[in-house]
C-alpha positions as CSV (number, residue, x, y, z in Angstrom):
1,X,-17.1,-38.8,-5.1
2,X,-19.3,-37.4,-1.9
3,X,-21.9,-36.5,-1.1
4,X,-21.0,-32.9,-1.5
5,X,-19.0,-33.9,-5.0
6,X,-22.0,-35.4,-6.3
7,X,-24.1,-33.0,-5.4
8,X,-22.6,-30.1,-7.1
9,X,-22.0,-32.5,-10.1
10,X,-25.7,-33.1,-10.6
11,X,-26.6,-29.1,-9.8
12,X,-24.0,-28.7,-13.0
13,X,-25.6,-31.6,-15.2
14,X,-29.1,-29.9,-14.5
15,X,-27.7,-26.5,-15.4
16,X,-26.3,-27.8,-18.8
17,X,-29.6,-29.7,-19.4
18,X,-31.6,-26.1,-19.1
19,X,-29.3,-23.9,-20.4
20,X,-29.0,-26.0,-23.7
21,X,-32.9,-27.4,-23.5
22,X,-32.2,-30.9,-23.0
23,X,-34.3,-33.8,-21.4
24,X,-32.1,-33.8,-17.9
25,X,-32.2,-37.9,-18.1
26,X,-31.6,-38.3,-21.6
27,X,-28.3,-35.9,-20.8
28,X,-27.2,-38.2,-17.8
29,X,-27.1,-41.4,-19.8
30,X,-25.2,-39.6,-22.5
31,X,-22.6,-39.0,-19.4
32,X,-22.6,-42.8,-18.1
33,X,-22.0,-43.7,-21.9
34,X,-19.0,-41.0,-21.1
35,X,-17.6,-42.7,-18.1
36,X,-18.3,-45.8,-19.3
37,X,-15.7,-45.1,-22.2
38,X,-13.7,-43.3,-20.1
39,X,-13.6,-46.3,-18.0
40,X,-12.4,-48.6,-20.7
41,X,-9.6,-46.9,-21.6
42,X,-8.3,-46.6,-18.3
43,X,-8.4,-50.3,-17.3
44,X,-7.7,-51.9,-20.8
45,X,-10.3,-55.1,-21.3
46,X,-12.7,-55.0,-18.6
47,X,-16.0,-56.1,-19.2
48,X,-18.2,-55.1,-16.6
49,X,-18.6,-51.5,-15.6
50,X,-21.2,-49.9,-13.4
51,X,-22.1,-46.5,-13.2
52,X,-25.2,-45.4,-10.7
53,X,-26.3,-41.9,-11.0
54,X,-29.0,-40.9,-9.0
55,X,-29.7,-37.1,-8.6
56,X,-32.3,-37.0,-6.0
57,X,-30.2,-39.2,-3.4
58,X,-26.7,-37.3,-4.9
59,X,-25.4,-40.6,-5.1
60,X,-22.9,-40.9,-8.0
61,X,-20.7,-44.4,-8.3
62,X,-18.4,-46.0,-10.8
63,X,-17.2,-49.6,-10.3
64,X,-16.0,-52.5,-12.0
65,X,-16.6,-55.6,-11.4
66,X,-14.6,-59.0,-11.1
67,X,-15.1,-62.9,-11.0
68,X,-13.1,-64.1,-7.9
69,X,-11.0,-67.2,-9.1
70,X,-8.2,-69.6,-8.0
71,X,-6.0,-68.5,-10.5
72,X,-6.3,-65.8,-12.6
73,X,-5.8,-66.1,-15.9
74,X,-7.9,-62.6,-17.0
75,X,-6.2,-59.8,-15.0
76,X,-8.8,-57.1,-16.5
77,X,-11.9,-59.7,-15.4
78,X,-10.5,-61.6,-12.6
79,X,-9.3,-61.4,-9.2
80,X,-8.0,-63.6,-6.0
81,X,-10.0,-64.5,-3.3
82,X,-8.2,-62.8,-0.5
83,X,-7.9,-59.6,-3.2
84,X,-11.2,-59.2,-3.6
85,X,-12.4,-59.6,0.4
86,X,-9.8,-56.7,0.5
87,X,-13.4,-55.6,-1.8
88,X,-15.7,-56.8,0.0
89,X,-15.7,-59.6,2.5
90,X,-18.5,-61.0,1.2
91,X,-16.7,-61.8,-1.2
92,X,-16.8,-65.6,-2.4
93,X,-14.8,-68.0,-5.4
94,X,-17.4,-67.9,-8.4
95,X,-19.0,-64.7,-8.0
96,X,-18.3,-61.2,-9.4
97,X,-17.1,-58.6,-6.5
98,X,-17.7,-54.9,-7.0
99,X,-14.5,-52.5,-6.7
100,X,-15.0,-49.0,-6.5
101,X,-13.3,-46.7,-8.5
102,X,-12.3,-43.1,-7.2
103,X,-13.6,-40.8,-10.1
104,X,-10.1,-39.1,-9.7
105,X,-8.4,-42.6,-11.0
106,X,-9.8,-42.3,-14.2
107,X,-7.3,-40.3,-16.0
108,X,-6.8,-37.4,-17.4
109,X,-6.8,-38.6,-21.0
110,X,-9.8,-41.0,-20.2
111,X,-11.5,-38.3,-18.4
112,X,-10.8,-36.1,-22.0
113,X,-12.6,-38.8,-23.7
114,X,-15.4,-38.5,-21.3
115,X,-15.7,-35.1,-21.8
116,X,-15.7,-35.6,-26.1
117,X,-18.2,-37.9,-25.5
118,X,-20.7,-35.8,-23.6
119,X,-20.0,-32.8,-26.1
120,X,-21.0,-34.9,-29.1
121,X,-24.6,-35.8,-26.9
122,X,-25.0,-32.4,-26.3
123,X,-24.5,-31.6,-30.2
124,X,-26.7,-34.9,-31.5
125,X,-29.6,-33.8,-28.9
126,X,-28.6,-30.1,-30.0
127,X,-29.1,-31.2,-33.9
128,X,-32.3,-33.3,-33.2
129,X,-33.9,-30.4,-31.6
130,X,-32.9,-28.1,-34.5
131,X,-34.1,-30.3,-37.1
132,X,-37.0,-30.5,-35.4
133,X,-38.0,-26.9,-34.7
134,X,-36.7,-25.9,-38.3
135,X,-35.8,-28.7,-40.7
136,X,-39.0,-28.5,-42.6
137,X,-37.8,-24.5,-43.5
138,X,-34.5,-26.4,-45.3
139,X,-34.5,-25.2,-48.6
140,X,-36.6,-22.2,-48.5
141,X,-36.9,-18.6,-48.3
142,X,-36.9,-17.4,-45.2
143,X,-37.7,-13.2,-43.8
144,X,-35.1,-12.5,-41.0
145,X,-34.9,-9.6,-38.2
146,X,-31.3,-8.1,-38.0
147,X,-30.8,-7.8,-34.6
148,X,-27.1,-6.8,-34.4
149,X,-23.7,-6.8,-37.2
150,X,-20.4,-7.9,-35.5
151,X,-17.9,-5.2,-36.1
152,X,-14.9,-6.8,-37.3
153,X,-16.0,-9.6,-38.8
154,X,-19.2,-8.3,-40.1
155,X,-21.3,-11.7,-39.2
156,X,-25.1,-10.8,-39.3
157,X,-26.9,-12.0,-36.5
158,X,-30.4,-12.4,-37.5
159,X,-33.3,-13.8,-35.4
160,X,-35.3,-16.8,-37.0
161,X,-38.5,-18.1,-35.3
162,X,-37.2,-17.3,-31.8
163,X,-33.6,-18.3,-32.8
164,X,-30.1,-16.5,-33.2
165,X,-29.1,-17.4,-36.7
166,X,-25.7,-16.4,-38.2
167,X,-25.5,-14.6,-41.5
168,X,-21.4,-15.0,-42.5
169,X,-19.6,-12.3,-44.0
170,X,-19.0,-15.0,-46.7
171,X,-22.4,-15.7,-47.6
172,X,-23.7,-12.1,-47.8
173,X,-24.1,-10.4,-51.1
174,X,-21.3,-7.8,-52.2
175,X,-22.5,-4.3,-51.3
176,X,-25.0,-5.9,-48.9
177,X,-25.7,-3.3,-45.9
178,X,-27.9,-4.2,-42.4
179,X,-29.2,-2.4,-39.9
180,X,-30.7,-3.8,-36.8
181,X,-34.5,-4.1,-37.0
182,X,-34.2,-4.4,-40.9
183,X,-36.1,-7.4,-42.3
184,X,-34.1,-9.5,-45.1
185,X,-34.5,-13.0,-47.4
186,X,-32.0,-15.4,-47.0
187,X,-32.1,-18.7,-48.0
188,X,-32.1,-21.7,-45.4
189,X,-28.8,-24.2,-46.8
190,X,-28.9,-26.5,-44.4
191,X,-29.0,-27.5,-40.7
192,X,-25.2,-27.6,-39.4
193,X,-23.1,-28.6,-36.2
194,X,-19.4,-27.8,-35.3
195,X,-17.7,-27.4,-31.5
196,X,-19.1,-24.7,-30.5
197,X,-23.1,-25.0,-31.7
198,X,-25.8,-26.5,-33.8
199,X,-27.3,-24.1,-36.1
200,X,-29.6,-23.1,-39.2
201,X,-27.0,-22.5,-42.0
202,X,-28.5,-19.4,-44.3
203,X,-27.2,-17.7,-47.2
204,X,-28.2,-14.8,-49.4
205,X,-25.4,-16.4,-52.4
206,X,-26.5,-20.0,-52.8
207,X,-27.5,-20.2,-56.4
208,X,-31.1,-22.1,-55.0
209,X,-32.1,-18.8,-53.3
210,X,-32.5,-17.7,-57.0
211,X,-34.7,-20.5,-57.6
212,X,-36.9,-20.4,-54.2
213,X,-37.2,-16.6,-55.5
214,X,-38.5,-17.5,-59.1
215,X,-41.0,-20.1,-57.5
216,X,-42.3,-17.5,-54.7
217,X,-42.6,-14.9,-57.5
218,X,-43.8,-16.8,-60.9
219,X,-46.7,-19.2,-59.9
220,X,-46.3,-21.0,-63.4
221,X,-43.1,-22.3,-61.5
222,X,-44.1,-23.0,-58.0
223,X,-46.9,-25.1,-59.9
224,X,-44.6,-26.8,-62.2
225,X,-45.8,-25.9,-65.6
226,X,-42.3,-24.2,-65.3
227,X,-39.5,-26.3,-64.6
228,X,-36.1,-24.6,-64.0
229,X,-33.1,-26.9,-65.8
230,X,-29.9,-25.1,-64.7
231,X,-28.9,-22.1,-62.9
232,X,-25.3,-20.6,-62.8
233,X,-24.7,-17.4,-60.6
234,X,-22.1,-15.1,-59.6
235,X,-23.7,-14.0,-56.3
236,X,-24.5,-10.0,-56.5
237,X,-23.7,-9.4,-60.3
238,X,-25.2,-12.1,-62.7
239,X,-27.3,-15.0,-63.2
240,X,-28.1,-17.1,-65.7
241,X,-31.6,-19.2,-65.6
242,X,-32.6,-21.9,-67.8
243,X,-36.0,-22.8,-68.0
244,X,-38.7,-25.0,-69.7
245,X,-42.6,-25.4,-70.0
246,X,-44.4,-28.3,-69.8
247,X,-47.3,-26.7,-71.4
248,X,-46.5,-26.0,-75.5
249,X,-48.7,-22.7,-75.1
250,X,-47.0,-21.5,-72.2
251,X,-43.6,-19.2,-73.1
252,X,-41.4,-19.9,-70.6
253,X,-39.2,-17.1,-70.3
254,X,-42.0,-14.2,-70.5
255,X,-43.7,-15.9,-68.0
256,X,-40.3,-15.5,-65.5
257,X,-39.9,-12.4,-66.4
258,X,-43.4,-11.2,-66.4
259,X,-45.4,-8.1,-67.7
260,X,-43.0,-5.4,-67.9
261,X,-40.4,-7.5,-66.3
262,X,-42.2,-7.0,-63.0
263,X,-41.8,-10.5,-61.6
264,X,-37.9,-10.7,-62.3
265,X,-37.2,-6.7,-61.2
266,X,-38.6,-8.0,-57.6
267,X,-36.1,-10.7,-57.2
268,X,-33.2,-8.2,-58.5
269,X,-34.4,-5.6,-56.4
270,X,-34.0,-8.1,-53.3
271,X,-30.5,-9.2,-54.9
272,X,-29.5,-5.5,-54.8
273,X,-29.5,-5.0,-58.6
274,X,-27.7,-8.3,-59.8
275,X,-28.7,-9.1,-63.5
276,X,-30.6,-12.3,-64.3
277,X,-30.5,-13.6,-67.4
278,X,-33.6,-15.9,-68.0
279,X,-33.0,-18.5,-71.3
280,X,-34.9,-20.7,-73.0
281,X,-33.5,-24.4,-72.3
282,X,-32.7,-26.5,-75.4
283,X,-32.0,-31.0,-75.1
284,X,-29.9,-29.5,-78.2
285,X,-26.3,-28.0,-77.1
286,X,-25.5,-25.9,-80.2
287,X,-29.1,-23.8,-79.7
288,X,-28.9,-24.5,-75.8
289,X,-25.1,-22.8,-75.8
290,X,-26.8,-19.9,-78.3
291,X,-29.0,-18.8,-75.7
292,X,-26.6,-19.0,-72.9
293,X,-24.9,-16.2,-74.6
294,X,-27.8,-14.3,-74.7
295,X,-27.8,-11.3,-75.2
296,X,-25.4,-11.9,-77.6
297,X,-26.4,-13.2,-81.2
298,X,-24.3,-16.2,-81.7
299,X,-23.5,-16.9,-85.6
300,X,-22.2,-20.5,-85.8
301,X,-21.0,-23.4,-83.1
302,X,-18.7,-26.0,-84.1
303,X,-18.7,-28.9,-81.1
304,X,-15.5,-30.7,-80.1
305,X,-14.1,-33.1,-78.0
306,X,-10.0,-33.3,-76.6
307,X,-8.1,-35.7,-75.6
308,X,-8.8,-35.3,-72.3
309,X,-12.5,-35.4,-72.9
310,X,-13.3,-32.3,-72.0
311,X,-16.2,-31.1,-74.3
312,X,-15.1,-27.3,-75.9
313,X,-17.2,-25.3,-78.1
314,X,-16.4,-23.1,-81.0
315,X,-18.8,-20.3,-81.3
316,X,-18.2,-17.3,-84.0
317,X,-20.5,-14.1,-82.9
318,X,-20.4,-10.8,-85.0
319,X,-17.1,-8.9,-84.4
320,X,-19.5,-5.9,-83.2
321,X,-20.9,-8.1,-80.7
322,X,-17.3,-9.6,-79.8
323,X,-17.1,-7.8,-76.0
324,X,-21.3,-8.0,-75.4
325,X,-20.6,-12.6,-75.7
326,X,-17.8,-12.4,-73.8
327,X,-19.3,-9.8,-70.9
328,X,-17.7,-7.9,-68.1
329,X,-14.8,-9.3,-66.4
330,X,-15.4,-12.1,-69.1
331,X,-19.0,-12.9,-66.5
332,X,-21.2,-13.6,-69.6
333,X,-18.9,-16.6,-71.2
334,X,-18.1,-17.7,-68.0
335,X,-21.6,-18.1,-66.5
336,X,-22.6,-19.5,-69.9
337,X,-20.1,-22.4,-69.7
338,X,-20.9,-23.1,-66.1
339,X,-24.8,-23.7,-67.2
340,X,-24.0,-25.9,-70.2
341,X,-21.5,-27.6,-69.4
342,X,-19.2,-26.7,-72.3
343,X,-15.5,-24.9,-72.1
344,X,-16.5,-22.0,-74.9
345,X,-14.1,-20.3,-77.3
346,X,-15.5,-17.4,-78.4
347,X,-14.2,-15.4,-81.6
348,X,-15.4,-12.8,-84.3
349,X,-17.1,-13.6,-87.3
350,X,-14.4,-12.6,-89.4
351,X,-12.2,-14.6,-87.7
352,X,-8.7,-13.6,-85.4
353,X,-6.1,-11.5,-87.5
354,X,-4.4,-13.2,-90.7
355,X,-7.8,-15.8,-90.9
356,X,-9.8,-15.5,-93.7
357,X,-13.1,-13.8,-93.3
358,X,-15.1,-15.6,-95.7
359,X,-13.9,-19.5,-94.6
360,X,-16.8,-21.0,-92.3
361,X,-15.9,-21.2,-88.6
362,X,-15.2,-25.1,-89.3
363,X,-12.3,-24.5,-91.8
364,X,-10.8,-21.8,-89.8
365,X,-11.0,-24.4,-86.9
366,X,-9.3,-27.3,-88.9
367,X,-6.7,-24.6,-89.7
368,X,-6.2,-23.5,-86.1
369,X,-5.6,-27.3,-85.4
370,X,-3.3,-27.6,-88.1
371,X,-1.1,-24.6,-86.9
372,X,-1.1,-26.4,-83.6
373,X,-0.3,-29.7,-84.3
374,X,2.2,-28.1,-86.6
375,X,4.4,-25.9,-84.0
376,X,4.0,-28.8,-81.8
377,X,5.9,-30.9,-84.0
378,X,8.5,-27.8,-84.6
379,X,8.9,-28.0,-80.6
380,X,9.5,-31.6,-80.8
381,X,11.7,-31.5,-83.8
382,X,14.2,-28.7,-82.0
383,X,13.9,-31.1,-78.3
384,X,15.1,-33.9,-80.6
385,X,17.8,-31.7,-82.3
386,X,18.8,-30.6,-78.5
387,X,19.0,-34.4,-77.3
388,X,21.1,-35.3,-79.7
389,X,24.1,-32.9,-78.7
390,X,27.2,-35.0,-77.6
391,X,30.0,-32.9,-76.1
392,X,32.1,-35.1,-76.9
393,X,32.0,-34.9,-80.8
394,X,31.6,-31.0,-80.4
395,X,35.0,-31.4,-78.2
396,X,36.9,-33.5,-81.0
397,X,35.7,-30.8,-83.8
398,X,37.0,-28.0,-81.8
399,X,40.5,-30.1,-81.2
400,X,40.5,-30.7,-84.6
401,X,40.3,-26.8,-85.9
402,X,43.2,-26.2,-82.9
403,X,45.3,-28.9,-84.9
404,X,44.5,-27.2,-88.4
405,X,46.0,-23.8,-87.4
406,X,49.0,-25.2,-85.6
407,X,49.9,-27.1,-88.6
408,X,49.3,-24.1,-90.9
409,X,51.7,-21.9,-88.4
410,X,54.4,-24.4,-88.8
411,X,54.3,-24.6,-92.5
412,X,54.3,-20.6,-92.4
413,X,57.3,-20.9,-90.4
């Protein structure tokens, strides 16, 4: 490379190193480690590689170096005398001679792998400097300025302590509008890299923003007399919230929802009107799986286990309250197994049609199971009948009628 080459290399390297704020020296070892590697590749075993960058001088050289030997038994590490005076003539058997290498020699794949390399040291320093400036605001709330919404893919921009921060179209809230200038919550995921940048990663649907709310807005939280056991969500319609008190006088769930339901009408004002649920959390799963249902009043639970050991739940509710445990777009049931853990099968007191009303949910269970395990045996009674069909025989019955009528033709004859 000259003079002029180098030059405009290192007027490059500097503008990289401002326009992405990086320490200009720590950026041109990150490039040597490049070339270095670049190197390698190209000349397959060599040990000793040199590269000497020095910006104020525009002096930029890569070269490998050699022991000169008698006979060379290491092609990548060792060269002939008269080779390497070609070199240098100082040159002399036992020492190392320097060979420069022509930057354009590299190789275009090796020069690939340079470049990789220098990317992925633009995105570590990239991803150091972000978690410094903002890796104490992980997991929390955070106020944003819209400054603009991308037309087509309707990505929020929003500005972060002096930072452009990327709302996705896939982490905003259904019915979620923005206008620039408009200040709005999101919740600070974590601190993420790809190709193109390093980045705070923010959401508005992450079911911890619900939680960072509750412990902004009920102080019994934040302080831990509170302590919130599970949360399910279906971003922008419903939540469910299950909480405890460490404190036997404190009531957990009034204090969440406070007077007049003015500390949880804040938070679903800033969620645009989804409905939180907040429930009373239970080490027992038949009253812990009642209150997930809430509102619903739940009239008995029978527990059970499958094969496959997946843990189901039986729960009979009042026929008039059939459609109220199940919810909309079946939201309540669902939400409900999501927080405990249990796959629940919900039917009415009175049971489905041809059950009698007055048997406890337990015997129309054992029932259910019976009528299972008994058309399953039906199924495997008619596969059996089925496998047992030989077209042969069938073929020798049918011959056998043929036979019959031929004979009784002749004797009519």
């Amino acid at each position: 490379m000259n003079t002029k080459e180098a030059k405009e290399f290192f007027e490059a390297l500097d503008f990289m190193a401002a326009d992405k704020g990086i320490d200009p020296e720590f950026l041109a070892e990150k490039v040597k480690t490049a070339i270095k590697l670049a190197v390698r590749k190209q000349y397959h075993g060599i040990n000793n590689i040199n590269v000497v960058m020095d910006s104020d001088k525009a002096k930029f050289k890569v070269s490998i170096s050699k022991m000169v030997v008698d006979e060379v038994e290491d092609p990548a590490n060792e060269i002939l005398l008269d080779a390497a005076i070609a070199h240098s003539k100082r040159a002399r058997l036992g020492e190392l001679v320097e060979i420069k290498i022509d930057s354009k020699n590299i190789g275009r794949i090796a020069a690939q792998a340079a470049k990789q390399q220098i990317r992925q040291g633009v995105r570590d320093v990239e991803m150091e400097q972000m978690s410094e400036r903002m890796g104490d605001r992980v997991g929390d709330v955070i106020t944003a300025r819209v400054e603009r919404v991308e037309p087509i893919s309707k990505n929020v921009i929003m500005r972060i302590d002096d930072n452009d921060v990327v709302l996705f179209k896939n982490e905003q809230l259904p019915g979620d509008e923005y206008v620039p200038g408009d200040m709005v919550k999101v919740y600070a995921v974590n601190i993420s890299s790809n190709d193109r940048r390093c980045t705070l990663k923010i959401s508005r649907i992450h079911p911890n923003f619900v939680k960072r709310m509750l412990e902004l807005e009920v102080p019994e939280v934040y302080e831990g007399k509170i302590e919130i056991k599970q949360i399910a969500r279906e971003a922008g319609f419903r939540t469910k919230v299950a909480v405890i008190s460490n404190d036997p006088d404190l009531d957990p769930v009034g204090s969440c929802i406070g007077n007049r339901g003015i500390r949880i009408s804040t938070i679903v004002n800033e969620l645009g009107g989804e409905k939180i649920d907040v429930i009373k959390y239970s080490d027992d799963p038949k009253e812990f799986i009642a209150q997930a249902l809430s509102p619903a009043r739940v009239v008995e639970i029978e527990l059970f286990n499958d094969k496959s050991g997946e843990k189901i739940a039986f729960v009979s509710v009042p026929d008039s309250q059939l459609s109220l445990a199940i919810g909309n777009r079946g939201q309540n049931a669902k939400l409900a197994a999501k927080l405990t853990g249990f796959k629940i099968d919900i039917s009415p007191e009175s049971g489905f049609y041809g059950e009698d009303a007055k048997s406890t949910l337990k015997e129309k269970l054992e029932n259910r199971l019976k009528e299972k395990a008994q058309l399953e045996k039906e199924k495997e009674t008619v596969v059996e009948e089925e496998s047992f069909y030989d077209p042969i025989e069938e073929a020798d019955i049918h011959a056998f009628e043929v036979e019959n009528m031929l004979d009784d033709c002749e004797n009519r004859e």
